[in-house]
C-alpha positions as CSV (number, residue, x, y, z in Angstrom):
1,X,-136.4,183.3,49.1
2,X,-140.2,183.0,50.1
3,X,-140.3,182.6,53.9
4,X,-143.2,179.8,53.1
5,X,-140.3,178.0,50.5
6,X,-137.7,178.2,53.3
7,X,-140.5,176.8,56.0
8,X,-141.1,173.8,53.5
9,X,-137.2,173.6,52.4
10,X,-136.3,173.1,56.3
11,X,-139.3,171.0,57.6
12,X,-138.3,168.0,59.6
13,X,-139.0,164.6,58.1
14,X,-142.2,162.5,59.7
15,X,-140.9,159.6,61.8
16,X,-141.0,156.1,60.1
17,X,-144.0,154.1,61.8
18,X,-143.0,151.3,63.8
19,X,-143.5,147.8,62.2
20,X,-143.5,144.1,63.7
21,X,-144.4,141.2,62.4
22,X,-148.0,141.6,62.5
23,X,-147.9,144.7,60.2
24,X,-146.5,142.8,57.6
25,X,-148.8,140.4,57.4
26,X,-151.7,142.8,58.2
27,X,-150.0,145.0,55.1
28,X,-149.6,141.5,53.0
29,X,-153.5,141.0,53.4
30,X,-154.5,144.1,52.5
31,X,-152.2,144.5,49.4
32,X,-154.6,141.6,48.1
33,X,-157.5,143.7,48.4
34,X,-156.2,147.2,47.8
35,X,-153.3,146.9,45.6
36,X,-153.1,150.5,44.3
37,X,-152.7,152.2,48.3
38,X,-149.7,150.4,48.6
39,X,-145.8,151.3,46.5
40,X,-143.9,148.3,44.5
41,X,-141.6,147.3,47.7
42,X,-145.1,147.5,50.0
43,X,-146.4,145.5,47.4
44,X,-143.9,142.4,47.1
45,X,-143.1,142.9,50.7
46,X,-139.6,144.1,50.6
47,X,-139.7,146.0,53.7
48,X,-138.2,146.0,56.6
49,X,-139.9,145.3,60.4
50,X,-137.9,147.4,63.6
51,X,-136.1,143.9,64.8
52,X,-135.0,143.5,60.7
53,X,-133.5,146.9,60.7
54,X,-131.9,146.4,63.9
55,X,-130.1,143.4,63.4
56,X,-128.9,144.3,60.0
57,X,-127.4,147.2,61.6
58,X,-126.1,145.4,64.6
59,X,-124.6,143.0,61.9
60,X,-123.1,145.8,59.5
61,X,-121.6,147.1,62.7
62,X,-119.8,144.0,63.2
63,X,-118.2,143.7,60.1
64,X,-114.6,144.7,59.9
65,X,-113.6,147.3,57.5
66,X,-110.8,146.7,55.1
């Protein structure tokens, strides 16, 4: 293979920005305005903040397997 292809095929992902609260609604206020920067879950806010993520995984840790 291209040594470029395999440079691309093994890049490491960009880390995830970290979100709070006042992302979303600073990401909710501009969706109004600029609808077509932002995807579909961006868009009807289905996304989650760090302390969201957290505690869902804290919770799915929790739960007993059967």
């Amino acid at each position: 293979m291209d040594k470029k292809v395999l440079e691309i095929l093994f890049e490491d992902f960009a880390k995830m920005p970290e979100l709070d609260e006042n992302d979303r609604k600073r990401i909710i206020e501009d969706v109004k305005k600029h609808p077509e920067k932002y995807s579909t879950r961006q868009r009807l806010g289905k996304f989650y903040t760090n302390e969201e993520k957290e505690k869902y995984i804290e919770k799915s840790l929790e739960r007993k397997l059967p």
